[in-house]
C-alpha beads as a LAMMPS data file, in Angstrom:
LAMMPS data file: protein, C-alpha beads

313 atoms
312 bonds

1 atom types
1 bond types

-500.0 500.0 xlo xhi
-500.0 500.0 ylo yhi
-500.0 500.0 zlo zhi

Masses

1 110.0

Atoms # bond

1 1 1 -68.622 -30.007 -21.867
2 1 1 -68.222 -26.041 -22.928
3 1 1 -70.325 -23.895 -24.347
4 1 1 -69.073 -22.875 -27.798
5 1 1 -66.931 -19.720 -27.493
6 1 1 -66.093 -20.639 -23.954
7 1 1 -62.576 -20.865 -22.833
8 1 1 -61.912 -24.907 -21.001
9 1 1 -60.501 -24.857 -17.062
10 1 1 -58.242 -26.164 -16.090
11 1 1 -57.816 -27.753 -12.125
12 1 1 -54.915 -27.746 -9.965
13 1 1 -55.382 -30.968 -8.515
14 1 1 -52.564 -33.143 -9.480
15 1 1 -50.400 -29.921 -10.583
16 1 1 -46.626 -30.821 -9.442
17 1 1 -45.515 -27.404 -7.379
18 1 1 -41.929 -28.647 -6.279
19 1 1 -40.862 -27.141 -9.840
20 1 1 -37.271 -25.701 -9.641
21 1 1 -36.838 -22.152 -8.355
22 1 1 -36.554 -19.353 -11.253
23 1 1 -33.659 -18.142 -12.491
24 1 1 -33.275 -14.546 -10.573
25 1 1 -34.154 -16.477 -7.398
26 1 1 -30.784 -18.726 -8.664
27 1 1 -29.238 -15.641 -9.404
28 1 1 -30.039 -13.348 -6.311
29 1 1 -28.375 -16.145 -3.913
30 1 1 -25.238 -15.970 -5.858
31 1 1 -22.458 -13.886 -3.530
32 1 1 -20.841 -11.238 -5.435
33 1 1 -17.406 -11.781 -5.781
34 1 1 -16.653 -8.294 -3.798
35 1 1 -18.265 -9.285 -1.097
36 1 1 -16.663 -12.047 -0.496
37 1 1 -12.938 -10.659 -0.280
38 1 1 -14.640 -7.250 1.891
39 1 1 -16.000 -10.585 4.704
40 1 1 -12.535 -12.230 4.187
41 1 1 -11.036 -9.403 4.905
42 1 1 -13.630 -8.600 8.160
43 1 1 -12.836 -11.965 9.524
44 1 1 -9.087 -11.240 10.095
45 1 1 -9.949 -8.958 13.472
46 1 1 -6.274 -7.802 13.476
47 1 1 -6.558 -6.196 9.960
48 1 1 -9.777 -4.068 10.999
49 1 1 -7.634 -2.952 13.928
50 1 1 -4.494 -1.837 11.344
51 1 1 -7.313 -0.301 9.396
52 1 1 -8.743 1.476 12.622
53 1 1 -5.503 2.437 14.001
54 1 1 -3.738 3.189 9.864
55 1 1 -6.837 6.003 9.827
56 1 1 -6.246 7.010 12.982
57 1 1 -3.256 8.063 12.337
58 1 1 -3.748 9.780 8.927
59 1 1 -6.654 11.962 10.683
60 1 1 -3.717 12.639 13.354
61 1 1 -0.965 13.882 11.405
62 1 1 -3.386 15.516 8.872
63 1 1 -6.355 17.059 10.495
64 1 1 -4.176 17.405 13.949
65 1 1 -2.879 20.598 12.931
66 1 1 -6.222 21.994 12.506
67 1 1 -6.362 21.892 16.534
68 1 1 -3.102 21.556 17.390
69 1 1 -1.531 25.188 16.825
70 1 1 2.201 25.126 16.597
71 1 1 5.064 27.021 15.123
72 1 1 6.932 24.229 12.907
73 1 1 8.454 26.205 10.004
74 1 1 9.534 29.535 11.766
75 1 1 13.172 28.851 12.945
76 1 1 13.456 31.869 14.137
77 1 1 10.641 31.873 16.685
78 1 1 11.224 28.107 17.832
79 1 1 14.713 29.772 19.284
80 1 1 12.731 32.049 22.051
81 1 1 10.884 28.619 23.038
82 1 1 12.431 26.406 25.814
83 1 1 14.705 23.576 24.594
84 1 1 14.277 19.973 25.590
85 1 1 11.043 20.591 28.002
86 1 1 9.362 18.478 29.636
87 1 1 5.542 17.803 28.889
88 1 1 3.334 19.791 30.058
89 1 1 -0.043 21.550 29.903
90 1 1 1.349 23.940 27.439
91 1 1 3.818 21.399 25.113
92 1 1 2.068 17.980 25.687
93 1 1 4.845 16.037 24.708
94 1 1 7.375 18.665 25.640
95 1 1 9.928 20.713 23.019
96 1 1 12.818 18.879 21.310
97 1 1 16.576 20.250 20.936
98 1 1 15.782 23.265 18.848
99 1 1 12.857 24.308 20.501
100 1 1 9.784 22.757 18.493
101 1 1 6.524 21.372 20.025
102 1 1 7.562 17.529 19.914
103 1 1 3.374 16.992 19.419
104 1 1 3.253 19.161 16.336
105 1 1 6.316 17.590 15.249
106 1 1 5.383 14.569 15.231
107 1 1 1.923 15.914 13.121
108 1 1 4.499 17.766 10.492
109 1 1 6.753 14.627 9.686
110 1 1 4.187 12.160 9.628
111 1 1 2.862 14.409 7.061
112 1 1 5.736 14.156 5.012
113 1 1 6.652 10.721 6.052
114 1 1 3.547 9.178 5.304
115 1 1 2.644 11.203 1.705
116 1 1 6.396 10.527 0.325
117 1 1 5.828 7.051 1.387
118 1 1 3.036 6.024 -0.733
119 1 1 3.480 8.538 -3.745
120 1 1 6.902 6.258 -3.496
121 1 1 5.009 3.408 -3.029
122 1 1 2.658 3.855 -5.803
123 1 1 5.782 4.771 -8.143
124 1 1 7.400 1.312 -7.234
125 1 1 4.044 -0.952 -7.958
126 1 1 3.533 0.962 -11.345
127 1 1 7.294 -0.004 -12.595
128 1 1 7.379 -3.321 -11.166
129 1 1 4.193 -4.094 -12.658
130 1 1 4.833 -2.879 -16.236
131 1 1 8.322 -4.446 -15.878
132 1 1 7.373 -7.640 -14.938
133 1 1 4.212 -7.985 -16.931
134 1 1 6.270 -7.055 -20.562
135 1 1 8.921 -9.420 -19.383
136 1 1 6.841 -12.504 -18.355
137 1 1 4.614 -12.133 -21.266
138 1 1 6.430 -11.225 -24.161
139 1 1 9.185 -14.168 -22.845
140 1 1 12.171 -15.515 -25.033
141 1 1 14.914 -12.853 -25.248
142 1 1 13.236 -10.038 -24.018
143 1 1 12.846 -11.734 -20.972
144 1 1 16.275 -13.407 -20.577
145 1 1 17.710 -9.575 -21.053
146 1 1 15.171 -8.351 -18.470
147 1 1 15.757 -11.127 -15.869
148 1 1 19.842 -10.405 -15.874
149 1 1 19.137 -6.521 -15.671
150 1 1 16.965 -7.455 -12.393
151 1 1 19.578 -9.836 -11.020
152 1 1 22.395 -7.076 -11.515
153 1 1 19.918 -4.706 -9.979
154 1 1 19.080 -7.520 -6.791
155 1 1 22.919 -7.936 -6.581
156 1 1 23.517 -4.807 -5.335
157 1 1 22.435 -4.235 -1.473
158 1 1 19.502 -1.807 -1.198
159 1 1 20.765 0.620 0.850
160 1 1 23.997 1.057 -0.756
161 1 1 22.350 1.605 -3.662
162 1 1 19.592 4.475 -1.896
163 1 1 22.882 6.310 0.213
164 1 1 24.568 5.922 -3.231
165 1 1 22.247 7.743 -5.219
166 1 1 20.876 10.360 -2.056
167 1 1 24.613 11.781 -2.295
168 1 1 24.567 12.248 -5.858
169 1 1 21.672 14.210 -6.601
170 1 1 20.138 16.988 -4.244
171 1 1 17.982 15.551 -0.700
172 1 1 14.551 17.560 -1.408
173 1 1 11.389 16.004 -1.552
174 1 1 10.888 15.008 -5.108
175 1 1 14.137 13.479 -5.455
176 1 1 13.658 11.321 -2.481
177 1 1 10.126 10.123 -3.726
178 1 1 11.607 9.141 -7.017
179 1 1 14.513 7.401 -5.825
180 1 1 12.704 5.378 -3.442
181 1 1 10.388 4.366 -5.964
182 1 1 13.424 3.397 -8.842
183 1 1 15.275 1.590 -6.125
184 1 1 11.927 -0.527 -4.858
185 1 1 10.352 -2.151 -7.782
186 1 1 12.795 -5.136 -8.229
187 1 1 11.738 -7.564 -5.800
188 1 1 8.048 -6.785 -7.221
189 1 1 8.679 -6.950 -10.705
190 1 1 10.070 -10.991 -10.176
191 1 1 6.574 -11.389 -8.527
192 1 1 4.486 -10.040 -11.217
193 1 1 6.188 -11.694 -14.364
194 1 1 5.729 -14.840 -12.345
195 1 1 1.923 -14.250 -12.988
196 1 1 2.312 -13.145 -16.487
197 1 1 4.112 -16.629 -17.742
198 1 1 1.539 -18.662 -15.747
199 1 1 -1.348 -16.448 -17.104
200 1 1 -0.041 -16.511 -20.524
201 1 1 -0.217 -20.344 -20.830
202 1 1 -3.245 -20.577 -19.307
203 1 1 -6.218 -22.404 -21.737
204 1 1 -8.145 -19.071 -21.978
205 1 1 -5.648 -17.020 -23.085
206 1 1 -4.920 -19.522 -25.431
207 1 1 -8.301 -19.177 -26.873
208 1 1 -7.863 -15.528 -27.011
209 1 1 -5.089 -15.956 -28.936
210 1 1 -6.295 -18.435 -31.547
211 1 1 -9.057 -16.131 -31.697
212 1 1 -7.125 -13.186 -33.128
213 1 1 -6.494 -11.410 -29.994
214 1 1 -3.928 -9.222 -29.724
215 1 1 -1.144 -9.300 -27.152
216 1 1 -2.041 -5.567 -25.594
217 1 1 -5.739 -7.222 -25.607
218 1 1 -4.352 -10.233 -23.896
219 1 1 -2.512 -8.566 -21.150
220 1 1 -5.414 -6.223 -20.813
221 1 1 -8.248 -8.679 -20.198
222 1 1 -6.654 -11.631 -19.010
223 1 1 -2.778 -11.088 -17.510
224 1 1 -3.546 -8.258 -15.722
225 1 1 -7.031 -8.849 -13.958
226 1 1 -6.133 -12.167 -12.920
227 1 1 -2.665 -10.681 -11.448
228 1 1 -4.914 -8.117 -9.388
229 1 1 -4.562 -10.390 -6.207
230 1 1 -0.510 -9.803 -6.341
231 1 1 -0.491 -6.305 -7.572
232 1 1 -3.146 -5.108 -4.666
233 1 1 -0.905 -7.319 -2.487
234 1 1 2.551 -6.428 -3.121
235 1 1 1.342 -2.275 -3.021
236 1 1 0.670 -3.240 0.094
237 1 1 4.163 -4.119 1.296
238 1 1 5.663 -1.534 -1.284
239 1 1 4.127 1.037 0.689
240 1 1 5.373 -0.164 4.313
241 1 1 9.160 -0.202 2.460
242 1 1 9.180 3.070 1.041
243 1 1 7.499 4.733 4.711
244 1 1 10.652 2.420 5.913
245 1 1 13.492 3.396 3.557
246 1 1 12.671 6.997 3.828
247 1 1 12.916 6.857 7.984
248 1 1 16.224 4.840 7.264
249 1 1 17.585 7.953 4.946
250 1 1 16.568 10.623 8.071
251 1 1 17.461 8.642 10.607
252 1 1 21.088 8.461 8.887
253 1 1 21.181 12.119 8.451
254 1 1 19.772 12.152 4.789
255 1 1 16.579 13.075 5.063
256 1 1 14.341 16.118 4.094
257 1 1 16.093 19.187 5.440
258 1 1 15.009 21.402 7.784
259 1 1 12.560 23.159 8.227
260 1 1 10.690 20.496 6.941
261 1 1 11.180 16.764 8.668
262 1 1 10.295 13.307 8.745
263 1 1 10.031 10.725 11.394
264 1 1 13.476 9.429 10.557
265 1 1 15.237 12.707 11.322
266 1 1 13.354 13.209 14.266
267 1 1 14.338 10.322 15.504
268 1 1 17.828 10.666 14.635
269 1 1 18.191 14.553 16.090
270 1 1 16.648 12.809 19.248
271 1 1 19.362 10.427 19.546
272 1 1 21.973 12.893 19.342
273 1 1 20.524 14.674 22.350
274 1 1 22.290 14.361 25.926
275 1 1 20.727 13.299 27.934
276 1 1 17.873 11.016 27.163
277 1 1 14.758 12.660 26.713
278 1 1 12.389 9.890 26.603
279 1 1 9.472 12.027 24.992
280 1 1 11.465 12.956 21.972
281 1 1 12.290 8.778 21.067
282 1 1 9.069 6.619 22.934
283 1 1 6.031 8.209 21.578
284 1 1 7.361 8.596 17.703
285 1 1 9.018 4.998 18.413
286 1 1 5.730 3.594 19.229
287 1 1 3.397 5.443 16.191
288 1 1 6.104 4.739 13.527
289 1 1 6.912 0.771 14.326
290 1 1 2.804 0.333 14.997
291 1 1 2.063 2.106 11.047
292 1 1 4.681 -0.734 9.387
293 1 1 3.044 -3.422 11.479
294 1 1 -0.569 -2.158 10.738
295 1 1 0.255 -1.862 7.191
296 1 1 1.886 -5.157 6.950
297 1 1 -1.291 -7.278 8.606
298 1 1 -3.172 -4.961 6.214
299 1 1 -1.723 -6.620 3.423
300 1 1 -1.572 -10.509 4.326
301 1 1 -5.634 -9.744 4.755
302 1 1 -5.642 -8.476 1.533
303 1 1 -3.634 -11.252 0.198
304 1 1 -5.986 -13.641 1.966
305 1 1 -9.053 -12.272 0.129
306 1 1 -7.964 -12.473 -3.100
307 1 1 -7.052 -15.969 -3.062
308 1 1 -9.407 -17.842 -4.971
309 1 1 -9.253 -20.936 -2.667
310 1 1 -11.218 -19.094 -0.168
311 1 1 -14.152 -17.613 -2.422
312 1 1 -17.053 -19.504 -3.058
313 1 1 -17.988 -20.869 -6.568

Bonds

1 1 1 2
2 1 2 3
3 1 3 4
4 1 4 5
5 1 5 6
6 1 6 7
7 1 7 8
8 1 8 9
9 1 9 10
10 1 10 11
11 1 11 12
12 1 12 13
13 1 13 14
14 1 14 15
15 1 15 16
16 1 16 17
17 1 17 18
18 1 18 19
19 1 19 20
20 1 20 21
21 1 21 22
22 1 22 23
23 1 23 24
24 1 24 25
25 1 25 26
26 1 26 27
27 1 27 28
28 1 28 29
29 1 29 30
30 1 30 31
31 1 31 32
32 1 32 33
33 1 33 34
34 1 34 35
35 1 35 36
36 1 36 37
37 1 37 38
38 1 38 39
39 1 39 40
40 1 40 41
41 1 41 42
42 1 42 43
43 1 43 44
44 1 44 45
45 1 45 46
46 1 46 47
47 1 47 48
48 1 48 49
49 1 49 50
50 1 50 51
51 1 51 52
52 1 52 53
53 1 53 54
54 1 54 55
55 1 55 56
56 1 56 57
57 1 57 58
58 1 58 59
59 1 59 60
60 1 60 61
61 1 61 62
62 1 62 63
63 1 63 64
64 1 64 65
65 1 65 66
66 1 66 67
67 1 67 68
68 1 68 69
69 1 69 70
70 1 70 71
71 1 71 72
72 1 72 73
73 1 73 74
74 1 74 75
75 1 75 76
76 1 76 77
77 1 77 78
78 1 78 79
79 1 79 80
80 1 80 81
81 1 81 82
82 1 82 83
83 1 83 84
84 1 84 85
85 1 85 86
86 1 86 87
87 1 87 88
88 1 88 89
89 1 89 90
90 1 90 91
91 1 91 92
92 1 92 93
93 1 93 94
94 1 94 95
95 1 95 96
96 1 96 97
97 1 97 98
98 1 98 99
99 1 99 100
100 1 100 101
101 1 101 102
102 1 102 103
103 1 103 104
104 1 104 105
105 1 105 106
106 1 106 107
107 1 107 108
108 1 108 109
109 1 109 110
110 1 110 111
111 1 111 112
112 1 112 113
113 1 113 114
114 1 114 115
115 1 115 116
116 1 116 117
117 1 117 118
118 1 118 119
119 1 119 120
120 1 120 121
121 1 121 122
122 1 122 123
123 1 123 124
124 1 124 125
125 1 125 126
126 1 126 127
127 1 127 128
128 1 128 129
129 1 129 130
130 1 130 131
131 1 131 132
132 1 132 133
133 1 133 134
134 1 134 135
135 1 135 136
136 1 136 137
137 1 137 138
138 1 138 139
139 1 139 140
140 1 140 141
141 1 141 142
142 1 142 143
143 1 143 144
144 1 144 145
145 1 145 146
146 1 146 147
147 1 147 148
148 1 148 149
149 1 149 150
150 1 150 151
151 1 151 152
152 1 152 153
153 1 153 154
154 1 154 155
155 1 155 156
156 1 156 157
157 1 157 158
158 1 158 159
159 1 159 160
160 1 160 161
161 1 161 162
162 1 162 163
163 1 163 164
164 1 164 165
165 1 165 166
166 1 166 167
167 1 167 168
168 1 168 169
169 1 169 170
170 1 170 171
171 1 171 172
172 1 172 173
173 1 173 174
174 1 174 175
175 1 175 176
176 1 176 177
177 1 177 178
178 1 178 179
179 1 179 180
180 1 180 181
181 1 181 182
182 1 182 183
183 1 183 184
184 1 184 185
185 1 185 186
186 1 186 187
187 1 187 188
188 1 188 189
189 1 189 190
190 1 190 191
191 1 191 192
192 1 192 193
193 1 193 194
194 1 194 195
195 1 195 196
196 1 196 197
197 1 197 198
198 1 198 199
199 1 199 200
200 1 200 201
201 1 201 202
202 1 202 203
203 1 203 204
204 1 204 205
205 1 205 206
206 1 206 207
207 1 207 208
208 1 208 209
209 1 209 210
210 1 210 211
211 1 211 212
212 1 212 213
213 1 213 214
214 1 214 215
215 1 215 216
216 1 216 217
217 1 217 218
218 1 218 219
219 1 219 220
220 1 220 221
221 1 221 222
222 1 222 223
223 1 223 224
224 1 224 225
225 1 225 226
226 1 226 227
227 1 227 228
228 1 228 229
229 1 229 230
230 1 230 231
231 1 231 232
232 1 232 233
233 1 233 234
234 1 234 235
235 1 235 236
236 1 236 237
237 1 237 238
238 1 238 239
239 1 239 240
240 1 240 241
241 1 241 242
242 1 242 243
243 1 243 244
244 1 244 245
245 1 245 246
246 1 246 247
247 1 247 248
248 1 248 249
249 1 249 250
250 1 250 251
251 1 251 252
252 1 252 253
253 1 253 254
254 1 254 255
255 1 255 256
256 1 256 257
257 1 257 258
258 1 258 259
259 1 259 260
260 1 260 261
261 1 261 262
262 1 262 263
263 1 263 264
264 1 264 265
265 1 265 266
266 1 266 267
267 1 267 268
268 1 268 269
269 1 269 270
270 1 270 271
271 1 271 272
272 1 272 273
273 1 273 274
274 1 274 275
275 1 275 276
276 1 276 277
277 1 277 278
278 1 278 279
279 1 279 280
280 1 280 281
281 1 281 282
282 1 282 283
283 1 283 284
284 1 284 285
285 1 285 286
286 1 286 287
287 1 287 288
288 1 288 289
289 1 289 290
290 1 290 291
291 1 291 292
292 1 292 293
293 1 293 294
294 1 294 295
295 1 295 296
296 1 296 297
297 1 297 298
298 1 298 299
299 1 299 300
300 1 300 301
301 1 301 302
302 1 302 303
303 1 303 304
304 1 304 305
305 1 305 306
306 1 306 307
307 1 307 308
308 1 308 309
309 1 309 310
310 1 310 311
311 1 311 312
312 1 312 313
């Protein structure tokens, strides 16, 4: 019995303390949904080595100069150097036919090779994406007119269409980034309006919809987040085919002009060159087919974590 004014106590014998955990405990053990795809992507071993080697590279062609001195723009001066040489302490990977360390070439046009490549690459995503996207989404006519354009467009072979359009206008650098990146967006525009008509049909969006919501509000919050997977994806492989189609144009004897280079015409000057001179083909051989491989297991790992199947709920 209390006194009056005296608060009652209260005993915790017989208190219950298996009570459910508390809601930021529930919360705090919940994975977030970026860290999933980053130890996805950390489980496939041979992406973190195309993403070890991919850097490598860039710090190579880019930051290589820095410590690599070498005359690559002078003409002129690369005449009173000695012509095919051999390596050695003074030319590493020895001179090629017009007199140019083949080590500091290879830094110059992977510059060029690999910056044209994905300002390309980024250029063919962008179109393919908006293409696709208004086509799958707006659907009916629009999309039967945009789906025969793209067939025409597939009908015609690739690189008839790139030698086609590399005679017409003028081979500098701009031109070649921008018809790269017209030419490439086909096969990823079919991908991406695939997305938008599932996306579109989908019971959300449907909501939206009834809701009020319009269809630049639709495609912003629904079609194009949940096409994210595909659109990180198919950048991915965009970027390998534009690095690729622009070593195709040099190697054929349409690529940047000299001075200036890419890996392409390096590799096609070297051919040309008799006899063999197995530093001037073998070492640019090996770094150019190992950046398409690297960049192509880069993007199955990115593919792999963005598929939903493999995150947790």
């Amino acid at each position: 019995m209390t006194q009056y004014g005296e608060l009652p106590t209260f005993s915790n014998a017989g208190r219950d303390d298996s009570s459910p955990p508390a809601e930021a405990e529930v919360e705090s053990a919940v994975v977030p949904m970026w860290r999933q795809r980053l130890r996805i992507f950390l489980q496939n071993k041979l992406a973190i080595a195309s993403v070890s080697y991919l850097a490598a590279i860039v710090l190579f062609c880019f930051l290589g100069p820095v410590l690599w001195h070498t005359n690559q723009t002078n003409q002129a001066a690369a005449l009173f150097q000695p012509e095919n040489a051999p390596p050695s302490l003074h030319h590493w990977l020895g001179t090629d036919g017009s007199g140019y360390d083949e080590l500091g070439r290879i830094m110059f046009g992977g510059e060029y090779s690999m910056t044209l490549g994905m300002i390309a690459g980024f250029i063919t995503i962008v179109v393919g994406t908006i293409y696709g996207m208004v086509s799958g989404f707006l659907g009916g006519v629009v999309d039967t007119v945009f789906m025969r354009l793209l067939d025409a467009f597939l009908s015609i072979p690739l690189l008839f269409l790139l030698l086609t359009l590399i005679t017409i206008f003028p081979r500098t650098a701009t031109n070649l980034i921008l018809i790269i990146g017209v030419i490439g967006w086909f096969a990823n525009a079919r991908i991406i309006r695939g997305d938008a008509l599932i996306i579109k049909e989908l019971e959300y969006t449907q909501a939206s919809r009834a809701m009020g919501a319009g269809g630049w509000h639709i495609i912003r919050r629904h079609v194009f987040p949940n096409s994210v997977s595909n659109i990180v994806t198919v950048a991915t492989f965009a970027v390998a085919d534009a690095i690729l189609f622009l070593t195709t144009l040099g190697y054929l004897g349409l690529g940047i002009p000299a001075p200036a280079t890419d890996w392409g015409t390096m590799l096609n000057n070297a051919s040309q060159v008799q006899p063999f001179y197995w530093w001037q083909v073998y070492p640019l051989a090996v770094i150019f087919i190992l950046v398409i491989v690297a960049i192509t297991y880069i993007g199955e790992a990115m593919r792999d974590a963005f598929e939903v199947r493999l995150l947790e709920r």
